[in-house]
N, C-alpha and C positions, 0 to 999 in steps of 0.2 A: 735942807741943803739942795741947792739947784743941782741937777745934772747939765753935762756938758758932753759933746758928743766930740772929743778932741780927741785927734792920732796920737798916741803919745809917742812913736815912732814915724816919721812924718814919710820917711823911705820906704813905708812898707804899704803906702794909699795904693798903687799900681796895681802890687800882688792881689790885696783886698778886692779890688776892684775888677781882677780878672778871676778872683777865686767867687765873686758874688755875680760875674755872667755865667760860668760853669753851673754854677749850681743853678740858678734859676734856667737854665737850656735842660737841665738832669732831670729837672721837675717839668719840664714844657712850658716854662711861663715866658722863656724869654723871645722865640723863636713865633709864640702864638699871634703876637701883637701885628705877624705879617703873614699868619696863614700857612706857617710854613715850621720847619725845622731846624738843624745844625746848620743847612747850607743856606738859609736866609739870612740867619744871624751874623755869618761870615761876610754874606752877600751887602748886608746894610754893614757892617762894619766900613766895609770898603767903599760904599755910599753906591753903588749897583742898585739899590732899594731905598725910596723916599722911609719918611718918620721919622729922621732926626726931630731933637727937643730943641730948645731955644739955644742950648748950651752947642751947639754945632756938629758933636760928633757924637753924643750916646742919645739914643733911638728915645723916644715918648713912653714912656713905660704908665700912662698914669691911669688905663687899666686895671692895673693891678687893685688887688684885696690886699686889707693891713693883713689879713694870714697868709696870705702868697706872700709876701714879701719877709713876717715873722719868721718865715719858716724858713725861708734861705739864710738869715739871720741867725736863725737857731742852728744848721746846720753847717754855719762859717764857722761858730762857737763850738759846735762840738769836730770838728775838722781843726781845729784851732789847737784846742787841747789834747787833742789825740797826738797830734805831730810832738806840741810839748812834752808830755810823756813818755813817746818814745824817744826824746833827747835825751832825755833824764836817766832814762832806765837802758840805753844802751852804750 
């Protein structure tokens, strides 16, 4: 059976998206790419700092290791299910 890497809630790519820059800044991966920290990341956000990707507004990450990256991955996943459970259970 192929895998597919599909939203299955299409409204929630944003959150994802901003909950998988936080984590990779928590870890140092996301901020390294410019030598810097939380106020570079902000800083290239706002385009203040070259390395933009082809895509126009999120930075060149291609850097990265598949375990830097798994592992923000792994920790979307368990931040993920953490929240679920405490839906559930409060």
């Amino acid at each position: 059976m192929a895998r597919t890497n599909r939203t299955v809630v299409p409204e929630s790519r944003a959150m994802l998206k901003q909950m998988q820059y936080e984590i990779a800044s928590e870890f140092g991966l996301y901020g390294a790419s410019y030598g810097g920290g939380m106020d570079t990341e902000f800083a290239s956000e706002l385009g203040a700092i070259g390395g933009s990707g082809a895509s126009g507004g999120t930075p060149y990450l291609g850097h990265l290791t598949s375990r830097d990256n798994g592992s923000v991955g792994g920790e979307i996943t368990k931040r993920l299910i953490k929240q679920a459970e405490q839906s559930l259970f409060t």
